[in-house]
C-alpha positions in Angstrom: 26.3 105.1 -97.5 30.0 103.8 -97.8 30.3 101.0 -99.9 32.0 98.1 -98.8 34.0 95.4 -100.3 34.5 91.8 -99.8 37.3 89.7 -102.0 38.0 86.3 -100.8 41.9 86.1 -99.7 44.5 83.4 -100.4 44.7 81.8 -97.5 51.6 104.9 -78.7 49.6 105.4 -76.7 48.1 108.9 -75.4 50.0 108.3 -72.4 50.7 105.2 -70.2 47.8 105.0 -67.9 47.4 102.3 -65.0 44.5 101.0 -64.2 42.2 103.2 -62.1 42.2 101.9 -58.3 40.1 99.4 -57.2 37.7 99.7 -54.0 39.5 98.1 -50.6 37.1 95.2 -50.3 37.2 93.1 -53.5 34.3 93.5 -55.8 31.7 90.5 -55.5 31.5 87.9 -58.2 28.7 87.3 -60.8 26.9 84.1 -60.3 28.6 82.1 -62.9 32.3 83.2 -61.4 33.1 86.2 -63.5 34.3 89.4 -62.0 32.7 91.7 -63.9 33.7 94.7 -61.8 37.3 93.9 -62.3 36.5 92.9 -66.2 35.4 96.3 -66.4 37.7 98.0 -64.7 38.3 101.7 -65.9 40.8 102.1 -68.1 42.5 105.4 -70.2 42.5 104.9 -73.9 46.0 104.9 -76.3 47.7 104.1 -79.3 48.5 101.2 -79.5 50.3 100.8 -83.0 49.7 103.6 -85.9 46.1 103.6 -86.3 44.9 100.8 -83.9 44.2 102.1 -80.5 43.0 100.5 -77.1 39.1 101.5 -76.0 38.1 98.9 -74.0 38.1 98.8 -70.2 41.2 97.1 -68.3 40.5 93.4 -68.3 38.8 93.1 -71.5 40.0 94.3 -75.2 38.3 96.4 -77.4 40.4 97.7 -80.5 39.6 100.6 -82.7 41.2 100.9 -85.9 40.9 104.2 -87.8 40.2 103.4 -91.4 40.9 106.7 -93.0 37.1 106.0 -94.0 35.7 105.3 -90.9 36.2 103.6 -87.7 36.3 99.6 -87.0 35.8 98.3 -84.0 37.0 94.9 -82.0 34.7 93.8 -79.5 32.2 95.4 -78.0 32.9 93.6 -74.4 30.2 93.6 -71.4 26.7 95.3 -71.8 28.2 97.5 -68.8 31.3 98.2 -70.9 29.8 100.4 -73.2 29.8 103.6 -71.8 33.2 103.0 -71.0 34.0 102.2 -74.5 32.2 105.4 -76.1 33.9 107.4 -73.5 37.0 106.6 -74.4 36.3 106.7 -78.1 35.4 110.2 -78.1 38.4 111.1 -75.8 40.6 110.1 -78.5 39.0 112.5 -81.1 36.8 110.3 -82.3 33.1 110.0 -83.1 31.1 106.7 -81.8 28.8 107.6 -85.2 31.4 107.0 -87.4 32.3 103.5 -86.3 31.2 102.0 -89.8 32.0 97.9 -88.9 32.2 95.8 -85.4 33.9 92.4 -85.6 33.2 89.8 -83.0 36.1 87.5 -81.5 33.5 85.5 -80.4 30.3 85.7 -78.9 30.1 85.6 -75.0 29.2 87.8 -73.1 32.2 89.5 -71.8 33.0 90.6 -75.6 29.8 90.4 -77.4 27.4 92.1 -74.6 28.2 95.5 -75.7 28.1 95.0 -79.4 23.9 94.9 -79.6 24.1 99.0 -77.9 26.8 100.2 -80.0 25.8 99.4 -83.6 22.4 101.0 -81.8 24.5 104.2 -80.7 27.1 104.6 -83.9 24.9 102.7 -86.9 27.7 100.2 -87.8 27.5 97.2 -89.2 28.1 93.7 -87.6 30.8 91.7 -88.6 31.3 87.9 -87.4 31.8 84.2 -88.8 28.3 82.3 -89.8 28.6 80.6 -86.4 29.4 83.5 -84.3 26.1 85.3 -86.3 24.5 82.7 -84.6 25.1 82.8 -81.6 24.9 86.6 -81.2 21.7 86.7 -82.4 20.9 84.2 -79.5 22.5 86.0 -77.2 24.8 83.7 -76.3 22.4 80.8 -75.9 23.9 78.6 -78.4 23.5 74.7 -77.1 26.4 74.0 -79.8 28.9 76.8 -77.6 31.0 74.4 -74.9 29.9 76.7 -72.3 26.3 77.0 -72.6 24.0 77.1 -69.7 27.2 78.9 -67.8 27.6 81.8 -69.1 25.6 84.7 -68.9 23.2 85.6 -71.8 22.8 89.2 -73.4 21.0 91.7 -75.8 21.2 89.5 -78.9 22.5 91.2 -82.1 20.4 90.5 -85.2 21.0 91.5 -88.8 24.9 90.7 -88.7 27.1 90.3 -92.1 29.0 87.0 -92.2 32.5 86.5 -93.6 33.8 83.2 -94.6 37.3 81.9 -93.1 39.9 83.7 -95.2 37.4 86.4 -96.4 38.9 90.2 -96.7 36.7 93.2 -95.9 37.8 96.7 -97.3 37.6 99.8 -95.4 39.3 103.1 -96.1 43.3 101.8 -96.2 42.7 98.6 -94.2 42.6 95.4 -95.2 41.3 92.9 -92.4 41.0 89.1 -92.7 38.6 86.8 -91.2 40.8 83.5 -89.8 38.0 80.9 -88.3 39.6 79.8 -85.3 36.3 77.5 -83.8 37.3 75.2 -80.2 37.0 78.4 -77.2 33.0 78.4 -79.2 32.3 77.4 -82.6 32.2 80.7 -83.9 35.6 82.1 -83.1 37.6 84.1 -85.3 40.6 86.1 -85.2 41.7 89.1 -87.4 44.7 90.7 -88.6 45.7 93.6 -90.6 48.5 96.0 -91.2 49.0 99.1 -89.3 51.9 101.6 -90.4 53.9 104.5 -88.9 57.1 106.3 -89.8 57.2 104.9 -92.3 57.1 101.5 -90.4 54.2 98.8 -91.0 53.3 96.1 -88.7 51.5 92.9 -88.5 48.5 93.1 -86.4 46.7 90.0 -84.8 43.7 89.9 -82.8 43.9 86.5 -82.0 40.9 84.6 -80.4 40.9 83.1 -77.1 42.1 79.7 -77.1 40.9 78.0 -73.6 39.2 74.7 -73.8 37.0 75.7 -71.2 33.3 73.7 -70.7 30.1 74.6 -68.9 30.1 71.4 -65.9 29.2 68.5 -67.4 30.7 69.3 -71.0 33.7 67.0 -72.0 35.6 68.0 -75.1 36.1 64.1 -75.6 33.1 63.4 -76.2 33.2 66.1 -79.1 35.8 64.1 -81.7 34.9 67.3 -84.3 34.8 70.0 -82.0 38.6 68.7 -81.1 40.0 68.2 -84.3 38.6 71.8 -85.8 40.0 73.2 -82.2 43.5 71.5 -83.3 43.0 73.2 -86.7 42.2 76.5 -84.9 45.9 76.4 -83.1 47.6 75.5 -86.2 45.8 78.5 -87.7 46.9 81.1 -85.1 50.3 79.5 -84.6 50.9 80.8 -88.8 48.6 84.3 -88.4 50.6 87.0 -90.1 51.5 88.4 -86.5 54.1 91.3 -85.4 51.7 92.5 -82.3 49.6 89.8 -80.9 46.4 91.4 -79.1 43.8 89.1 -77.4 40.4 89.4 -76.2 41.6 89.1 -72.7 45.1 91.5 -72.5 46.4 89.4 -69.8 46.2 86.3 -72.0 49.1 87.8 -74.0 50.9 89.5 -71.6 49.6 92.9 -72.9 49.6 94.4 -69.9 53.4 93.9 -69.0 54.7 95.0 -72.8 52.8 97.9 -72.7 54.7 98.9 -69.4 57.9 98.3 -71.0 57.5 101.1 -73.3 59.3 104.2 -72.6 56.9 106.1 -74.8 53.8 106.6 -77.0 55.8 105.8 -80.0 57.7 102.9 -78.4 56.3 99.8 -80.0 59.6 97.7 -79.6 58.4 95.7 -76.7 55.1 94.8 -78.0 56.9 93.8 -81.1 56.9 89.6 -81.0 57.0 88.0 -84.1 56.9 84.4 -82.2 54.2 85.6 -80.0 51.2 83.7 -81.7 53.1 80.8 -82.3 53.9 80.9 -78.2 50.2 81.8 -77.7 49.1 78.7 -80.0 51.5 76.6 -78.3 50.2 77.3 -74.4 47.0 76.9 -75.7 47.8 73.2 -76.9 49.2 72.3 -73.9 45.7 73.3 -72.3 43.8 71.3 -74.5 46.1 68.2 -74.1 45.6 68.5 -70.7 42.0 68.8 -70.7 41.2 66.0 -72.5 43.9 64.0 -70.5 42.0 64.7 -67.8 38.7 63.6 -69.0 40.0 60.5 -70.1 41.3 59.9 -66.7 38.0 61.1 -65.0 39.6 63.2 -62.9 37.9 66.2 -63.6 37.2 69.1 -66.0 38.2 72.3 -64.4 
């Protein structure tokens, strides 16, 4: 077994593939509103940076980074994504069995679904924050999450490793840090490491979504704690080490339209932003702001 470390911190693609076509009638929706079909839209994997590489299917992220002792992987998606996801794995060269850790943005369905069938398939070990553990191992039925009762639930994952906020976990040449980023659930967290080529090393982020949304009913107002640690959360992405900002959802980030940009596989000038998670932390208070102005006019939560 590889060992693995934990030390507390101090606080490009294969080719340019667009997504596959979709049917001529649009897909139906899930009953709580979620495409799923479109989530999981097919989607060729690539390089994105060095050793970090895109698996996941069109609308939602799933990262692999290649360790040099193994594989670690970002998000396991929907429970339908993982096919996809091991598909594209191997088409890279890889081997799902040597994923050796899976880190959880946080735990809904659309990026947590997966995660319980591929530490079945590959053997890894789960990697989340003490609230995220949580809620995986409920399968997403947390009462504490803002969206409970509206989101779908899923294979719950048991037996996951917690990291504290600011923790570093060792694997091969990476270095990845745990940033608790609570407010989208109270178990977010976003992650960042280094990935190098020609010489050339990068900030990574994988920066959590940052979307005050609420199941009906929920109002953030009435959460004074939830609010301020969501505050806290923005500050925190706003100052992640961040050269490449990846999201959960690539559209969130404009992922999509930077990887279009590039004229090849080793062009990583236009996803290169050092301002990007300060932008992203920015929209995203201007969401929150709004949504609580809203409540506190009563004039609704959507």
């Amino acid at each position: 077994m590889m060992s693995l470390r934990l030390l507390v911190a101090p606080t490009l693609m294969l080719s340019l593939i667009l997504p596959a076509t979709r049917a001529e009638q649009p897909p139906p929706k899930a009953s709580h509103g979620i495409d799923r079909r479109q989530w999981n839209a097919p989607q060729k994997p690539f390089r994105i940076y060095g050793n970090t590489w895109y698996v996941g299917p069109y609308g939602l992220s799933s990262i692999l980074l290649d360790t040099g002792q193994g594989l670690a992987l970002f998000d396991g998606d929907l429970p339908e994504s993982v096919p996809l996801i091991e598909a594209n794995i191997r088409a890279l060269g890889f081997r799902v069995r040597d994923i050796k850790w899976i880190l959880n943005s946080h735990a809904h369905s659309d990026h947590a679904g997966g995660i319980a069938a591929l530490q079945r398939d590959s053997g890894a070990q789960v990697l989340a924050s003490a609230a995220g553990a949580r809620e995986m191992a409920l399968g997403g039925a947390d009462r504490d999450d803002p969206q409970y009762g509206d989101m779908p639930d899923y294979p719950p994952v048991h037996h996951a490793k917690v990291l504290r906020d600011g923790e570093v976990a060792r694997l091969g040449d990476v270095a990845i840090t745990a940033h608790y980023t609570p407010g989208h659930t109270q178990g977010s967290t976003s992650w960042t490491w280094i990935s190098c080529a020609g010489g050339r090393c990068l900030r990574m982020a994988y920066a959590d979504s940052l979307t005050p949304i609420g199941a009906p009913g929920f109002r953030f107002s009435d959460h004074p704690r939830h609010v301020a640690a969501f505050h806290q959360a923005i500050a925190t992405v706003a100052a992640l080490p961040c050269d490449i900002l990846l999201t959960p959802h690539p559209d969130a980030s404009d992922f999509w339209q930077k990887v279009a940009g590039r004229k090849s596989d080793a062009d990583a000038a236009p996803l290169i932003d050092a301002g990007a998670c300060r932008t992203y932390a920015a929209t995203a208070a201007k969401m929150l702001d709004a949504r609580l102005a809203r409540e506190h006019a009563g004039t609704g939560t959507k």
